[in-house]
C-alpha positions in Angstrom: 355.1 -19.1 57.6 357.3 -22.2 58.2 359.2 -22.8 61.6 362.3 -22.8 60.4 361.8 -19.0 58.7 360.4 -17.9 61.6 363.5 -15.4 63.4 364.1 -15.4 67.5 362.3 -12.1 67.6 359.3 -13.6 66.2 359.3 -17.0 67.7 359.7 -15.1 71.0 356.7 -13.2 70.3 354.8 -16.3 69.3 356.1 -17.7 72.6 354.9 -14.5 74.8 351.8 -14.1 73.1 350.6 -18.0 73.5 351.4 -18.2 77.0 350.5 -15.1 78.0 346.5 -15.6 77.0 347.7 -18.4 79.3 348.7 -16.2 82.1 345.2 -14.0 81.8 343.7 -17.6 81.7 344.5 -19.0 84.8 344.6 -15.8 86.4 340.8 -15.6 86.3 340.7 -19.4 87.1 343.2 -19.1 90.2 341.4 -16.2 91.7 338.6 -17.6 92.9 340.4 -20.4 94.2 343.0 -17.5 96.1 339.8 -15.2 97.0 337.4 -18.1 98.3 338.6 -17.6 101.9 336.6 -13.9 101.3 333.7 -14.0 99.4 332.5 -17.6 100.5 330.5 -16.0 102.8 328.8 -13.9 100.6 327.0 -16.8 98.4 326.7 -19.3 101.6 326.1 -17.7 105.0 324.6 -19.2 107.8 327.4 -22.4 108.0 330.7 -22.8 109.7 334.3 -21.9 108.0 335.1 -25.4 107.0 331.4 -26.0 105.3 331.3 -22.5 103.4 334.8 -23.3 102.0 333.4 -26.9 101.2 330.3 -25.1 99.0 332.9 -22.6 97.3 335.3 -26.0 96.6 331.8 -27.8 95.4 331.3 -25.4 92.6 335.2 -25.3 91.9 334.8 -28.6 91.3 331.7 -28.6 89.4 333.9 -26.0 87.2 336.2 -28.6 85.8 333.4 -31.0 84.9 333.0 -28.1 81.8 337.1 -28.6 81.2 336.1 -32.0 78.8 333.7 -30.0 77.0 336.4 -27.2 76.6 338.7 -30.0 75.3 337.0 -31.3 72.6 335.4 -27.6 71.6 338.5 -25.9 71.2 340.3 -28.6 70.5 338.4 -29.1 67.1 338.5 -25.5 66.6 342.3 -25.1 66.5 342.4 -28.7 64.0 339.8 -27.6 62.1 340.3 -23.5 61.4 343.4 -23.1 63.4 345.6 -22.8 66.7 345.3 -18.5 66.7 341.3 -18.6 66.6 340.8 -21.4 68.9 343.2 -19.3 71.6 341.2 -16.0 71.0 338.1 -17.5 71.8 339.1 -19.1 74.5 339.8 -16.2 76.3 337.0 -13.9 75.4 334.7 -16.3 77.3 337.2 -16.6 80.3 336.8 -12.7 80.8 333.1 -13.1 80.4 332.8 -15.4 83.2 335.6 -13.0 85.5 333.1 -9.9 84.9 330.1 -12.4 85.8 332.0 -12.8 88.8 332.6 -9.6 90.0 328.9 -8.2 89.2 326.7 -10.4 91.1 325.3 -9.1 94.0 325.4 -11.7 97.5 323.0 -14.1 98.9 321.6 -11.6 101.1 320.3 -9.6 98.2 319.2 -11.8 95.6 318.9 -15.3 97.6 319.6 -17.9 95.4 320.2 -16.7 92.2 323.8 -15.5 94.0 325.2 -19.2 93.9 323.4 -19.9 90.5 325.1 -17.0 89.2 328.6 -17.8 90.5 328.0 -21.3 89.3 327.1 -20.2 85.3 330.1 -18.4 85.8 332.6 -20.9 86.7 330.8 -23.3 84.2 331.9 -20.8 81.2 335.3 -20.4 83.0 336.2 -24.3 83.1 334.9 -24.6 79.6 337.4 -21.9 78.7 340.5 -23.4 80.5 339.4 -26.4 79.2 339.9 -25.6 75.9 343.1 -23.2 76.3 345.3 -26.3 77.9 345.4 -28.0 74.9 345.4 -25.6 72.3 348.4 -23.2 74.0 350.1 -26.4 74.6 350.2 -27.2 71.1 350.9 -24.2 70.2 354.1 -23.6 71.5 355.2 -27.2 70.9 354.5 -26.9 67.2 356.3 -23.0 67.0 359.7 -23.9 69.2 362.7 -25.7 67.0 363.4 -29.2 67.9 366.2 -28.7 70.0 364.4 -25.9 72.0 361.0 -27.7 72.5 361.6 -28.6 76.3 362.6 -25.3 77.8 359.9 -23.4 75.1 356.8 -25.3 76.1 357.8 -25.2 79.9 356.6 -21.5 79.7 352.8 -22.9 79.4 353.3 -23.5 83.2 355.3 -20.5 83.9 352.0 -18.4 82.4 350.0 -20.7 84.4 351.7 -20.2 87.8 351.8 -16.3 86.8 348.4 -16.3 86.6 348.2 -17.4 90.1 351.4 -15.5 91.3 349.2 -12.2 90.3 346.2 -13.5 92.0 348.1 -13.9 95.3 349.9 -10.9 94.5 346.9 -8.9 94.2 345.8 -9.8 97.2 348.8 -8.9 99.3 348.8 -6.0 98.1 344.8 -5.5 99.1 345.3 -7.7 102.5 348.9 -5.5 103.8 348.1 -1.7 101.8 344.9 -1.1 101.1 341.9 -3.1 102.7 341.2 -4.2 105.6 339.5 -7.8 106.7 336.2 -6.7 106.8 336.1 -5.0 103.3 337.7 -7.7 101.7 334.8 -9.9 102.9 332.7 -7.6 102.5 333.3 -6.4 98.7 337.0 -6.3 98.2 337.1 -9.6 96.5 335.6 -8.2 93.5 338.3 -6.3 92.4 340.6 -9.6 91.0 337.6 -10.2 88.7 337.7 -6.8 87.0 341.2 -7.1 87.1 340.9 -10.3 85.2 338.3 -8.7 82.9 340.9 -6.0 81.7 343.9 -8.3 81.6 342.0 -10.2 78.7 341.9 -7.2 76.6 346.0 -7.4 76.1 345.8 -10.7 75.8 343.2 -10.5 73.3 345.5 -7.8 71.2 348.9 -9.8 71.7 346.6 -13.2 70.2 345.6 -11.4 67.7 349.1 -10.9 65.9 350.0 -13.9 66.4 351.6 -16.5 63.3 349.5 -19.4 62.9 352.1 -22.8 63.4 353.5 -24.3 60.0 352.1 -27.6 61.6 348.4 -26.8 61.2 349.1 -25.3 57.3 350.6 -27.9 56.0 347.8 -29.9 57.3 345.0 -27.9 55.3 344.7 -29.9 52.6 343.9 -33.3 54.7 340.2 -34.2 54.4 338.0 -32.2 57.1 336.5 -35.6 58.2 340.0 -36.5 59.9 340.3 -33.1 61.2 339.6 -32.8 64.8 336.8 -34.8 65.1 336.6 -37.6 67.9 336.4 -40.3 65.2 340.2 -39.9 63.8 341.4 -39.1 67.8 340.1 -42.7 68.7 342.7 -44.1 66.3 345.5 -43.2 68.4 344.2 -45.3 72.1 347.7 -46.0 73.1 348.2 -41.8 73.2 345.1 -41.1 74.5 345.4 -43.8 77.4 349.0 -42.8 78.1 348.2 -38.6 78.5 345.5 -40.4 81.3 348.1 -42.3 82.7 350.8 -39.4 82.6 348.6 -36.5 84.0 346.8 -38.6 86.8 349.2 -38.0 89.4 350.9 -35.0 88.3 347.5 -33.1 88.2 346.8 -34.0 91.7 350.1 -33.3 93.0 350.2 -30.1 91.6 346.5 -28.6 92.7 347.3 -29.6 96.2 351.0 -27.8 96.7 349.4 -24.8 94.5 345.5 -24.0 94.9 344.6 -26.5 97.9 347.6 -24.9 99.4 346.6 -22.2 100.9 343.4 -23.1 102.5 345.4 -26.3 104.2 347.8 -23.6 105.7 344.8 -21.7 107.1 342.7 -24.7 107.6 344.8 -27.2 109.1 348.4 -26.0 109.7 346.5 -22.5 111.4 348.8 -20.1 110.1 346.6 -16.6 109.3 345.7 -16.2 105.5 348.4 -13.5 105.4 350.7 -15.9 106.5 349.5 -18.5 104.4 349.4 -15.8 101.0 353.0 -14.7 101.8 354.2 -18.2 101.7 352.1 -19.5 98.6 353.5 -16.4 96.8 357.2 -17.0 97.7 357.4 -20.7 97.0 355.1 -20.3 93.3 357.3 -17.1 91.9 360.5 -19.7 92.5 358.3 -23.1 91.3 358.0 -20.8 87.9 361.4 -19.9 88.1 362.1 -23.3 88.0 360.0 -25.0 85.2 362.4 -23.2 82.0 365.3 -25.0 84.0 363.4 -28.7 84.4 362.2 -28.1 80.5 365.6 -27.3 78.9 367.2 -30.1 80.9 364.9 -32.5 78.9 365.9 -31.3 76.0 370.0 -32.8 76.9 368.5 -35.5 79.1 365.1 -36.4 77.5 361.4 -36.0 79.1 361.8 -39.1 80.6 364.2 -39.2 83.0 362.2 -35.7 84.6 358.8 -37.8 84.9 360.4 -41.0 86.7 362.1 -39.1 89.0 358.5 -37.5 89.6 356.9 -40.4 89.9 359.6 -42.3 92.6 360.0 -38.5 94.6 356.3 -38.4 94.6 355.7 -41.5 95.7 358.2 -41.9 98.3 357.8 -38.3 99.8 354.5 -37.4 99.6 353.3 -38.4 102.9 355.9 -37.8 105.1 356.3 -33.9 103.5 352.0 -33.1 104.1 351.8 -34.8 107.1 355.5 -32.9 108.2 353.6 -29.9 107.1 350.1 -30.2 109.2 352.1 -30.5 112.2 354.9 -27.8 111.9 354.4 -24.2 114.0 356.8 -22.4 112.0 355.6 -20.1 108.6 359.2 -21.2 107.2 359.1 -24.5 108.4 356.3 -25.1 106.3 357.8 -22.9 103.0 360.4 -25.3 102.6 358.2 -28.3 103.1 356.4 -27.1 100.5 359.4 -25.7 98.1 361.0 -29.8 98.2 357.5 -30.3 97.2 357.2 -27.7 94.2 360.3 -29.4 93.5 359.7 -32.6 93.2 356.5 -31.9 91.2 358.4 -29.8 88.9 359.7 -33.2 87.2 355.8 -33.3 85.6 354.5 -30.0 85.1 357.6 -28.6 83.2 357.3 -31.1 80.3 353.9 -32.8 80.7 353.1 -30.0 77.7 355.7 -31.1 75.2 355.0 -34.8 75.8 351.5 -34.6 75.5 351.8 -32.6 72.0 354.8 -35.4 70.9 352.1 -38.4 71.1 349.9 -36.7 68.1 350.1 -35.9 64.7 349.1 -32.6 64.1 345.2 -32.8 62.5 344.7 -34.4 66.2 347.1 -32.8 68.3 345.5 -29.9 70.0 342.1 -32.2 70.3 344.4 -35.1 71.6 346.1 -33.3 73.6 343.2 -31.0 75.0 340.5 -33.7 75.9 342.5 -36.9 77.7 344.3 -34.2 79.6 341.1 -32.3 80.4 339.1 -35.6 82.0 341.7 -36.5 83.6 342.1 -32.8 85.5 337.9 -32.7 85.8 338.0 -36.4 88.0 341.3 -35.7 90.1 342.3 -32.3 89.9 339.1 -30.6 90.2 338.0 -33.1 93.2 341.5 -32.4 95.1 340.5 -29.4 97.1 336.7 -31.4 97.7 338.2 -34.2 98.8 340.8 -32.9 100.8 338.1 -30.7 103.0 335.7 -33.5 103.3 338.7 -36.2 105.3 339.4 -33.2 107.1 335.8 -32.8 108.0 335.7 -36.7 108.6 339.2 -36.2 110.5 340.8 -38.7 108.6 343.1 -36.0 106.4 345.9 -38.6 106.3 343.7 -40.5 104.0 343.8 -37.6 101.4 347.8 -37.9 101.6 347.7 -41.9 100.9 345.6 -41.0 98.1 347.9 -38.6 96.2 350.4 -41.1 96.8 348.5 -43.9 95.1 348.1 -41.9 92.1 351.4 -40.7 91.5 352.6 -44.5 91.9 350.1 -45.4 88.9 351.4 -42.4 86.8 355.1 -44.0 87.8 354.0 -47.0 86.2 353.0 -45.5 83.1 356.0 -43.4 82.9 357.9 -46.6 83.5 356.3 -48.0 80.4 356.9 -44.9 77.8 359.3 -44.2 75.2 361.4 -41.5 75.0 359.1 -39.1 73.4 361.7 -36.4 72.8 363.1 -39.6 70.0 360.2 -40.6 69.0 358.3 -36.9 68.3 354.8 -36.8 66.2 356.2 -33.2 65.7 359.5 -34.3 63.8 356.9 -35.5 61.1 354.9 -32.1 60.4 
């Protein structure tokens, strides 16, 4: 069905159902990263707070090392046989490794095999979100009208900040109503992975009525040798360099306001994890609030305006807001320390979607898109939290703030060097 036949009713159901196999998505990614504080324990006893949370960071980490491998698998599936496909699968094997999850039994009963397990698991989950980035991103860049791309593909990061929003929220409600402490150690934190499990069945249903884009139609009569396949992508090294350049600081920015987040404010600021959930919760329901604003904004402004004020915010105020923040005593001291954060970072993650899907034509996009993007997330992103621990542990944690500050410059300089995407759309020529 072409895009401009598509009604509001059905382009907002194209909309709901691509992001919302987002939401499931990250839901199941963000979990473990909300429930590590509980269950680190269970698969590495016998070590001190900050080294079991190091372990459970470790095999986080070793999670996005799969998010490549997603990125070029699903990538080639939604160039090849289609954006719809490539999202249903992708979220079929993120449910499979939420179950995996929840039914493995603790070091204490099966020894090693525990972490083994919960690493297998992790592995199939960052090959998932691997793949989904780039395929959901293309997605709803190639279904929203020109005018509308902006504020449409800014709800990739809404789903994605939902997912974590009902993590958190899930465990409010099991930390103040139903369990206490010790139970939620003990076995509580399963219950967010059958929760996860279940989510992906609507998911699964809402995908599967989806339209497939008029984008990758038109496109099936181009030879399948120049559809997604690494050969063709490596024609386009100005794209592929400048989605490195573009998601290099923004990446790391945003893991450590979002999932580092709440471990620093239990970790280092020594607020309780109640404390530290209410606050994470508060400042990411109004961060997704935001992103619809920041996205249709570049649709009057352009995209990039949004990422230089990113990168000159980001670098100027980076330091002084975390290192404002691991010395403040107050819980709302350090909620608006991080909401001028959120802000700032919203300049990226709002449109970093749209841009990425602009630089491709469409027998590469999701693939081009997907993989750059993906690397990028597996060496800084997924190393954020690691990194962050271990110059704590070396009690030099000022170093990690110099750090993010450093990469968001670099990104500033690529940002500095782009055209205006929004004039210069692959998508225009679909």
């Amino acid at each position: 069905m072409k895009t401009s036949q598509i009604t509001t009713a059905q382009r907002i159901k194209a909309i709901v159902g691509g992001s919302i196999g987002n939401l499931v998505e990250w839901y199941d990614w963000y979990a473990y990263a909300a429930f590590a504080i509980y269950f680190s324990n269970s698969f590495f006893p016998d070590s001190d707070m900050t080294a079991q949370l190091l372990n459970t960071a470790g095999i986080f980490a070793v999670g996005f090392l799969m998010r490549p491998v997603g990125g070029w698998l699903f990538g080639s599936i939604a160039d090849r046989i289609g954006r719809k496909k490539a999202m249903t699968f992708s979220v079929l094997l993120m449910s499979f490794g939420s179950l995996l999850i929840a039914l493995t039994p603790t070091y204490n009963t099966i020894g090693v095999l525990a972490p083994l397990l919960l690493l297998i698991a992790r592995l199939l989950q960052g090959l998932s979100v691997g793949g989904e980035y780039g395929v959901s991103a293309t997605y709803l860049s190639e279904m929203a009208t020109p005018d509308r791309r902006g504020f449409y593909s800014s709800f990739q990061y809404v789903t994605l900040i939902g997912g974590q929003l009902i993590a958190l929220g899930i465990q409010l409600i099991l930390q103040k109503l139903l369990l206490t402490e010790s139970q939620l150690e003990s076995w509580g934190w399963r219950i967010p992975f059958v929760v996860g499990a279940l989510l992906s069945v609507i998911a699964l249903y809402l995908r599967a009525n989806l339209h497939e884009t008029e984008a990758f139609e038109t496109k099936k009569s181009v030879d399948e040798n120049k559809k997604g396949t690494l050969k063709e992508l490596l024609k386009h090294p100005k794209a592929l360099l400048t989605v490195v350049g573009l998601t290099l600081g923004g990446t790391l920015a945003f893991y450590t306001y979002t999932t580092y987040m709440q471990k620093f404010l239990v970790n280092t600021v020594h607020l309780t994890k109640e404390e530290s959930t209410l606050i994470s919760f508060i400042s990411l329901f109004i961060f997704a609030c935001l992103q619809p604003v920041f996205g249709a904004l570049s649709d009057k402004i352009g995209r990039r305006p949004l990422l230089l004020s990113f990168g000159i915010l980001g670098t100027v105020f980076t330091y002084p807001l975390l290192n404002a923040l691991s010395t403040t005593t107050s819980m709302w001291g350090a909620f608006f320390l991080i909401m001028a954060a959120l802000l700032i970072v919203s300049g990226y993650t709002s449109i970093n979607a749209v841009v990425k899907a602009e630089l491709f034509p469409a027998e590469v996009r999701a693939l081009g898109v997907g993989l750059p993007y993906a690397l990028t997330v597996a060496i800084f992103g997924g190393t954020a939290e690691y990194l962050a621990l271990w110059f704590k542990q070396q009690h030099v944690e000022h170093y990690f703030y110099w750090y993010i500050t450093a990469c968001i410059f670099f990104s500033f300089v690529v940002y500095s060097r782009m055209r205006e995407t929004k004039k210069t759309s692959s998508l225009d020529k679909d």
